[in-house]
GUDRENLUM-152250 format. One record per residue: residue in one letter; z, y, x of N, C-alpha, C in turn. Coordinates in nm, 3 decimals, padded with zeros to 5 digits. Last residue first. Example, Ala and Ser with C-alpha at 12.3 -4.5 7.8 and 13.67 -1.06 7.14 Angstrom:
BEGIN
r|n_Z|n_Y|n_X|ca_Z|ca_Y|ca_X|c_Z|c_Y|c_X
s|00.708|-00.225|01.285|00.714|-00.106|01.367|00.787|00.003|01.290
a|00.780|-00.569|01.319|00.780|-00.450|01.230|00.780|-00.330|01.320
end
This chain:
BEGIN
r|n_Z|n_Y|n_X|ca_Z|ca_Y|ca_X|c_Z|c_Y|c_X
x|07.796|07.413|08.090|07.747|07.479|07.918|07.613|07.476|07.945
x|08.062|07.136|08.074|07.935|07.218|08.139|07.882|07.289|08.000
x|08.426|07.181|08.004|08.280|07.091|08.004|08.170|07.195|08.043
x|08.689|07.091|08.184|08.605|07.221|08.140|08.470|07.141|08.125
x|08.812|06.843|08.357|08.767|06.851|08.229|08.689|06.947|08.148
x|08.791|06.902|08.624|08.717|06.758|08.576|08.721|06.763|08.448
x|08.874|07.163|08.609|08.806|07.147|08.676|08.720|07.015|08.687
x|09.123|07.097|08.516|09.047|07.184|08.428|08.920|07.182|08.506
x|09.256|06.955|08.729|09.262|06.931|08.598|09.139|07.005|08.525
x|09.241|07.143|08.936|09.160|07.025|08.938|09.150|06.965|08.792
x|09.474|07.368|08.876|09.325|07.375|08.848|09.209|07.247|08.855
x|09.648|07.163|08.855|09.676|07.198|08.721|09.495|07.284|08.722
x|09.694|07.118|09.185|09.657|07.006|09.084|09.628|07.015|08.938
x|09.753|07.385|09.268|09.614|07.291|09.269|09.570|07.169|09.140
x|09.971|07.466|09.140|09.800|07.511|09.052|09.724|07.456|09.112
x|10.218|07.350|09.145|10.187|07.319|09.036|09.982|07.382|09.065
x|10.297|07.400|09.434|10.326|07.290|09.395|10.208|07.289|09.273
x|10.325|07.732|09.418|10.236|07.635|09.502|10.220|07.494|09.511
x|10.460|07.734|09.215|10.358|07.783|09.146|10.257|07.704|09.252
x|10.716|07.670|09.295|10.671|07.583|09.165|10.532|07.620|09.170
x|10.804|07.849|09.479|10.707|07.729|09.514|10.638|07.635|09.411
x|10.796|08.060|09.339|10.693|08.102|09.421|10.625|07.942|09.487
x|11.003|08.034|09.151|10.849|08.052|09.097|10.736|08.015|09.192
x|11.208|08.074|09.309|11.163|07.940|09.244|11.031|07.909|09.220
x|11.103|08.378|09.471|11.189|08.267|09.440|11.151|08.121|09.373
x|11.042|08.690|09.537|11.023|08.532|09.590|11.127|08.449|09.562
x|10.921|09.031|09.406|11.053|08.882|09.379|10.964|08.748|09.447
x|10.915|09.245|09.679|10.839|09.182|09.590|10.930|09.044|09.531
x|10.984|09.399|09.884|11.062|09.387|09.775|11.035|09.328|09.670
x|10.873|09.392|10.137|10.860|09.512|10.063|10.957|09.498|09.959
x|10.968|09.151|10.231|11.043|09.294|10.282|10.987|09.406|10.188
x|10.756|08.996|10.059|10.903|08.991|10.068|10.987|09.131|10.162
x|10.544|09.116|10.159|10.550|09.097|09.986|10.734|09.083|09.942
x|10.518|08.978|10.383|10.541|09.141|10.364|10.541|09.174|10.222
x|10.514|08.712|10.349|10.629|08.799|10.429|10.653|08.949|10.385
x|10.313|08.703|10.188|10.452|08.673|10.112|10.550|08.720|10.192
x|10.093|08.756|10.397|10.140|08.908|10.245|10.254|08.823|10.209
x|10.158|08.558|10.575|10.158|08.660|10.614|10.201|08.808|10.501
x|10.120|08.304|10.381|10.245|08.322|10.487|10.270|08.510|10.525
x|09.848|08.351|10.328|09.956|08.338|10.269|10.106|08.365|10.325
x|09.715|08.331|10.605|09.687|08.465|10.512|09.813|08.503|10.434
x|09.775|08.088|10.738|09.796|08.244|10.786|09.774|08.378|10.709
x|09.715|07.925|10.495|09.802|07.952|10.533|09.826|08.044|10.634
x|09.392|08.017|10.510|09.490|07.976|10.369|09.612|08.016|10.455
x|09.315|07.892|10.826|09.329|08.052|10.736|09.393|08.059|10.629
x|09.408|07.617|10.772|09.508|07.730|10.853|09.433|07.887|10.855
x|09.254|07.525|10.614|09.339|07.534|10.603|09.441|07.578|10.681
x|08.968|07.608|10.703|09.038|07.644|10.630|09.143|07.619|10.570
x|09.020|07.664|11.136|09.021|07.572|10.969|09.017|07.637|10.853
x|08.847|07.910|11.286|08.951|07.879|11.251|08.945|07.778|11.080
x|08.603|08.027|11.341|08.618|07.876|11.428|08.763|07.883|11.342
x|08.494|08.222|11.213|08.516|08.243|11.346|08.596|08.125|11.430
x|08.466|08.118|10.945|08.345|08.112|11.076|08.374|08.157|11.148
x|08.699|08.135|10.866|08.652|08.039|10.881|08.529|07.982|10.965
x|08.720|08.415|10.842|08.780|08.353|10.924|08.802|08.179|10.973
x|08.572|08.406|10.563|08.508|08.467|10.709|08.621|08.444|10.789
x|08.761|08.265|10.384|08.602|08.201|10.448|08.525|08.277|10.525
x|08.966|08.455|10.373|08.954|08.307|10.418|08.843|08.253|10.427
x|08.811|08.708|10.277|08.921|08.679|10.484|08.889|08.571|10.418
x|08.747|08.609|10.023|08.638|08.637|10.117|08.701|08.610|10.272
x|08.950|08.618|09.867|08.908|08.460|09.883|08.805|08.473|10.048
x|08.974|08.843|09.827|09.100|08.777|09.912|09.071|08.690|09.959
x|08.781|08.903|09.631|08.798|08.976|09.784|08.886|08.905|09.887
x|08.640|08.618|09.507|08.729|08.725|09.503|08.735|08.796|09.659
x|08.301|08.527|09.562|08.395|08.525|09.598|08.482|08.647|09.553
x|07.986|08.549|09.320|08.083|08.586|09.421|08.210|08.556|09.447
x|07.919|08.427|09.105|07.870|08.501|09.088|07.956|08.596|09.221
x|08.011|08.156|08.957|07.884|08.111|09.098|07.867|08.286|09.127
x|08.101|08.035|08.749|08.022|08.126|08.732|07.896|08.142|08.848
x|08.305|07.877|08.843|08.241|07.819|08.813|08.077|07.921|08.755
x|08.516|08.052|08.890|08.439|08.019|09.054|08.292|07.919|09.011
x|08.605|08.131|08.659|08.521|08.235|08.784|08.454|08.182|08.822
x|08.687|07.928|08.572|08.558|08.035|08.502|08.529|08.090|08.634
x|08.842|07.858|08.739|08.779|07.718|08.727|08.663|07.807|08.635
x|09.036|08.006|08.751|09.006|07.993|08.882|08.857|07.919|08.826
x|09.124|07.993|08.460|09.091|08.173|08.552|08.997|08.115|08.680
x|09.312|07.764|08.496|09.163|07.774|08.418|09.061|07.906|08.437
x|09.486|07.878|08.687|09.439|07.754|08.690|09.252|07.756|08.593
x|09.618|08.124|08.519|09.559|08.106|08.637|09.467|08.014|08.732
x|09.722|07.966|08.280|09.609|08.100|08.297|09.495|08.115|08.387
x|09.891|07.781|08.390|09.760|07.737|08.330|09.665|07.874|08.350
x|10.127|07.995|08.528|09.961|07.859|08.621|09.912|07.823|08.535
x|10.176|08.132|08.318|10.053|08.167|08.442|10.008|08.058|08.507
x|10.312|07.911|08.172|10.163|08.041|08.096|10.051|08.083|08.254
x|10.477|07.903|08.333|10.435|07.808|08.330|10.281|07.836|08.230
x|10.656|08.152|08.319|10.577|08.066|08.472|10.471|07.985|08.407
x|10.753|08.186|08.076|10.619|08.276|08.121|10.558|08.217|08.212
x|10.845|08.008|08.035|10.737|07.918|07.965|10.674|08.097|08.010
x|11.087|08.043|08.209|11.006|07.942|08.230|10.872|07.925|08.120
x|11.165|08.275|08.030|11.082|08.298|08.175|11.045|08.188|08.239
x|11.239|08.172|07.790|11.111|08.286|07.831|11.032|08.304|07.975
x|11.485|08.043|07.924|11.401|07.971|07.841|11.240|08.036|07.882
x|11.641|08.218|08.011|11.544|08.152|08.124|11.451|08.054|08.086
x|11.639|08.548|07.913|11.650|08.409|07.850|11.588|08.335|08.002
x|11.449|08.775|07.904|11.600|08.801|07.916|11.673|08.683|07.928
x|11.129|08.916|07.951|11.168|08.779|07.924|11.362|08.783|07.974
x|11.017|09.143|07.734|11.090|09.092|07.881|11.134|09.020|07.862
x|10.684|09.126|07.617|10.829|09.135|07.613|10.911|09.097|07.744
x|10.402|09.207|07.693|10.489|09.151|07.700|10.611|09.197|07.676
x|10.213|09.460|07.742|10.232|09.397|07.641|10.317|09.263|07.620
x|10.263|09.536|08.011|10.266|09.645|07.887|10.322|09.559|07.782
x|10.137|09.346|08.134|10.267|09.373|08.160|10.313|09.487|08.047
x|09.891|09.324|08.002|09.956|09.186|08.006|10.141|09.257|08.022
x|09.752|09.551|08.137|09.754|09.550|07.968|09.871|09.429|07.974
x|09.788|09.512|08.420|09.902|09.581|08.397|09.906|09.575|08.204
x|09.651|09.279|08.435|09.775|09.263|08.492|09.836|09.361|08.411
x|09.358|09.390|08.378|09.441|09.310|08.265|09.571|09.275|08.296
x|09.355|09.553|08.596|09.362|09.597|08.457|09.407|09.548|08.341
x|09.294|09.373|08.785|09.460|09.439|08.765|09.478|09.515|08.640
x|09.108|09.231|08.711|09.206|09.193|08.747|09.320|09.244|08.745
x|08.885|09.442|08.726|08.958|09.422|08.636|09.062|09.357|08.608
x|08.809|09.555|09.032|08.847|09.640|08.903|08.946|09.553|08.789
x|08.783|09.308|09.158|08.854|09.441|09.243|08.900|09.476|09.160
x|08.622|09.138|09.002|08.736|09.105|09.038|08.833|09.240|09.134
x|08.366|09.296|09.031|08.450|09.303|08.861|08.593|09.267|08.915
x|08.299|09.242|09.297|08.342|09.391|09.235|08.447|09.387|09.136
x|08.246|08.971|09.297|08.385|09.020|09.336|08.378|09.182|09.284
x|08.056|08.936|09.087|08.227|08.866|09.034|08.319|08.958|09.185
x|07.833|09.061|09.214|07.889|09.119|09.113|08.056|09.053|09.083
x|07.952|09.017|09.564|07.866|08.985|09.455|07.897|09.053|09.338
x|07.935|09.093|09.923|07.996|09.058|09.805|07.909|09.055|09.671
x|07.956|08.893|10.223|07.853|08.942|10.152|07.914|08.913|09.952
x|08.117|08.957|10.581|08.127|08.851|10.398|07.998|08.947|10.312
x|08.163|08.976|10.827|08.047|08.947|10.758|07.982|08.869|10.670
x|08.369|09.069|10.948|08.355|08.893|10.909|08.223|08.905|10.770
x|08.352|09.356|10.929|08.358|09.278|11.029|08.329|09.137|11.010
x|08.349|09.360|10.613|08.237|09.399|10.717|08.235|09.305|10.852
x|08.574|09.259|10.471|08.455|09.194|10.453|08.368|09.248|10.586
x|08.766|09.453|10.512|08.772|09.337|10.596|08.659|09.281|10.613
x|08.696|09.596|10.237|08.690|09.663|10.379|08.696|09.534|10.504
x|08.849|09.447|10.094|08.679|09.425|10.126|08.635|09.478|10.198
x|09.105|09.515|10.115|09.063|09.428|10.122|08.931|09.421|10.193
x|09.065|09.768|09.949|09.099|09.767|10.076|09.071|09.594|10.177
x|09.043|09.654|09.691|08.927|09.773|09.750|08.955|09.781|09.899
x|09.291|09.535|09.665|09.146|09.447|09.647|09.049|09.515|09.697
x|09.446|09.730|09.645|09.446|09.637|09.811|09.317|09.609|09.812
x|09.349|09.885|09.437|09.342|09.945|09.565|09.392|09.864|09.672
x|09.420|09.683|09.225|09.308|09.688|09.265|09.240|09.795|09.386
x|09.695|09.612|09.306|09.606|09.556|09.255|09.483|09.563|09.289
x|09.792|09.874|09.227|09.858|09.847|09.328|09.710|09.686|09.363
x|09.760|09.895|08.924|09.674|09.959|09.025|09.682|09.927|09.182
x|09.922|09.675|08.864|09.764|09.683|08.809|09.714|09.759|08.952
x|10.172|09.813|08.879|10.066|09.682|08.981|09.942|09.649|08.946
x|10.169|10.093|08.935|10.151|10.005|08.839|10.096|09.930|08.944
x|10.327|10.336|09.172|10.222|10.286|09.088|10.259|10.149|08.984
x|10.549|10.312|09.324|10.567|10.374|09.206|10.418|10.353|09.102
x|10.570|10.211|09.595|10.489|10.363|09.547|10.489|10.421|09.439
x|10.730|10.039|09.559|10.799|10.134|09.705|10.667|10.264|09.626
x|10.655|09.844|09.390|10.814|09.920|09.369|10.800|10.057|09.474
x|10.440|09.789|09.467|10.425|09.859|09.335|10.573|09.955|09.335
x|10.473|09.626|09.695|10.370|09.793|09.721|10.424|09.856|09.575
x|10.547|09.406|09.540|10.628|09.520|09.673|10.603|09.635|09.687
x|10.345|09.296|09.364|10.464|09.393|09.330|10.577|09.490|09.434
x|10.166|09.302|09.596|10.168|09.338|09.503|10.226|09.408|09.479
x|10.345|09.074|09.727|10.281|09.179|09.781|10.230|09.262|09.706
x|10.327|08.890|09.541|10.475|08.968|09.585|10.427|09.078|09.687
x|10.079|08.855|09.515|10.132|08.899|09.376|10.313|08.982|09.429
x|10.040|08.661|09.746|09.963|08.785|09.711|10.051|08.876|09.608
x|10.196|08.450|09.675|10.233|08.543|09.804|10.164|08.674|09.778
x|10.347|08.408|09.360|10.236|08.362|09.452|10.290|08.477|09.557
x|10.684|08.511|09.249|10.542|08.552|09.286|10.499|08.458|09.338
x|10.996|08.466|09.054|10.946|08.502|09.165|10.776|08.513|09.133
x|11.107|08.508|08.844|11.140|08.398|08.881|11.078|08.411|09.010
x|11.029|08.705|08.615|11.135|08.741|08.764|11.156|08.604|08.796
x|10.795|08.687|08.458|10.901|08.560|08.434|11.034|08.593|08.498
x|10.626|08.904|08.512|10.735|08.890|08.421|10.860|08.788|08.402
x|10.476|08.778|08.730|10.558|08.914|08.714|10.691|08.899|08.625
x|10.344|08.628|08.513|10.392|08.586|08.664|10.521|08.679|08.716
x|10.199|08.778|08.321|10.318|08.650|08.313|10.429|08.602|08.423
x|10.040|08.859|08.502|10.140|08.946|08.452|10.270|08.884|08.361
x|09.917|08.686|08.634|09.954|08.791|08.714|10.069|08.872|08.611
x|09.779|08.631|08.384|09.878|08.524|08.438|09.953|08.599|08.532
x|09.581|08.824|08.341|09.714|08.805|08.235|09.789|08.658|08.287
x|09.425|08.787|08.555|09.504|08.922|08.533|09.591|08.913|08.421
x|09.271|08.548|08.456|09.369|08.594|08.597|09.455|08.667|08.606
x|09.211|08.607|08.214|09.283|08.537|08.219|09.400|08.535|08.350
x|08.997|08.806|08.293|09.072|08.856|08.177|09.223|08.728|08.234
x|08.841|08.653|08.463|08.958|08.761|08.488|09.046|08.811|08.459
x|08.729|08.462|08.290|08.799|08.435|08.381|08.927|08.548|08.450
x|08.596|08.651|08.157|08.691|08.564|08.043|08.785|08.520|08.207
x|08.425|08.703|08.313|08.498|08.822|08.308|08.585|08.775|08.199
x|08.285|08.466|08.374|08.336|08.526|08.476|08.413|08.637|08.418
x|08.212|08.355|08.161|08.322|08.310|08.231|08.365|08.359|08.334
x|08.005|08.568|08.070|08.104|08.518|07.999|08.228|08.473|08.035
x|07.799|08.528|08.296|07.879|08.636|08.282|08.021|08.651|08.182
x|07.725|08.272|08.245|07.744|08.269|08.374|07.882|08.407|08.375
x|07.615|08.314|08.006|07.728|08.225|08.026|07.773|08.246|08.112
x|07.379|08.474|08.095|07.503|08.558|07.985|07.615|08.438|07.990
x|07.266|08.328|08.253|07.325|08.446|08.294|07.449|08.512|08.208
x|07.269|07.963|08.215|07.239|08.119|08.198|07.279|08.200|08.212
x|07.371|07.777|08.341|07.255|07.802|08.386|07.260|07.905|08.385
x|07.696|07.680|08.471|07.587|07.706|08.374|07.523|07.766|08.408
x|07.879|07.442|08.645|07.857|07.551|08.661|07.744|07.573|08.554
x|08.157|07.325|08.722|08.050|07.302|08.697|08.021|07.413|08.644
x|08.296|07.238|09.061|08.311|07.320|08.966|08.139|07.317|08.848
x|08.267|07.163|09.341|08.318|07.123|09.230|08.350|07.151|09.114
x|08.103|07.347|09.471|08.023|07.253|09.418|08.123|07.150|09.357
x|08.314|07.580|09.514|08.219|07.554|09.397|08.131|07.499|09.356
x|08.667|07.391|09.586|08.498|07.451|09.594|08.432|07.484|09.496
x|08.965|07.373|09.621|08.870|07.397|09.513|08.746|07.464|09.571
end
């Protein structure tokens, strides 16, 4: 997913609309995600790993990698924007309102239609943001500054991924079903929304 595939609006207040409707959404799939216990994306088990071993909220757990994160930005001489700030802060804010406000899913009924809540969430989340034009997420940033240091982007993607689901996994973060359904299901479920979201 690029952002010259993505369509994108002129005005600022649209521009700003989908970008923090986008988050809102990110951060309540993150918490669907969570919830289902079916497992995590790689990031998100990293996440919840850090969350169990410190006792914080993954919300917060959340948005102190995302701050740590961008620390990376210097060296690979990423340049951040208003969408990634907001994306540091609110992302996890709506993770943890989402995890508050959910029921626990006890049923595997619940916890498949929580999975399946987050990749649309997440899917159409991807397709406001990126369609906003208003900065890269922090995470997104390593993979396209390790991209100019001669490495593919598809083997940054996957050295990134591989790497927090490992440590997402010894920390204690849930990896399971979820984790491949979810890598299976959101390219193709964001391209979707991505040829259909209409221009504003």
């Amino acid at each position: 997913m690029s952002e010259a595939s993505v369509p994108r609006p002129n005005t600022l207040p649209i521009r700003l609309l989908r970008l923090y409707g986008g988050l809102a959404l990110y951060g309540g799939g993150i918490g669907f995600q969570v919830d289902s216990g079916l497992g995590n994306a790689p990031w998100n088990a990293l996440h919840q790993g850090l969350a169990m071993r410190t006792g914080l909220s993954i919300g917060t757990v959340i948005i102190v990698v995302g701050a740590l994160v961008m620390l990376l930005w210097i060296p690979l001489k990423e340049k951040p924007g208003i969408g990634t700030i907001s994306n540091v802060v609110f992302v996890g804010l709506f993770a943890d309102a989402t995890v508050y406000l959910l029921p626990t899913a006890t049923q595997w009924a619940a916890s498949w239609l929580y999975l399946a809540l987050s990749v649309v969430s997440i899917a159409l989340a991807t397709v406001l943001y990126i369609g906003a034009g208003l900065g890269a997420g922090p995470r997104d940033g390593i993979m396209t500054g390790l991209t100019k240091l001669g490495l593919s982007l598809r083997l940054s993607r996957l050295l990134i991924e591989v790497t927090v689901l490992a440590l997402g996994w010894l920390l204690g973060g849930t990896v399971g079903v979820a984790t491949l359904v979810y890598a299976l299901a959101i390219g193709p479920v964001t391209q979707l929304f991505a040829r259909r979201f209409p221009t504003t």
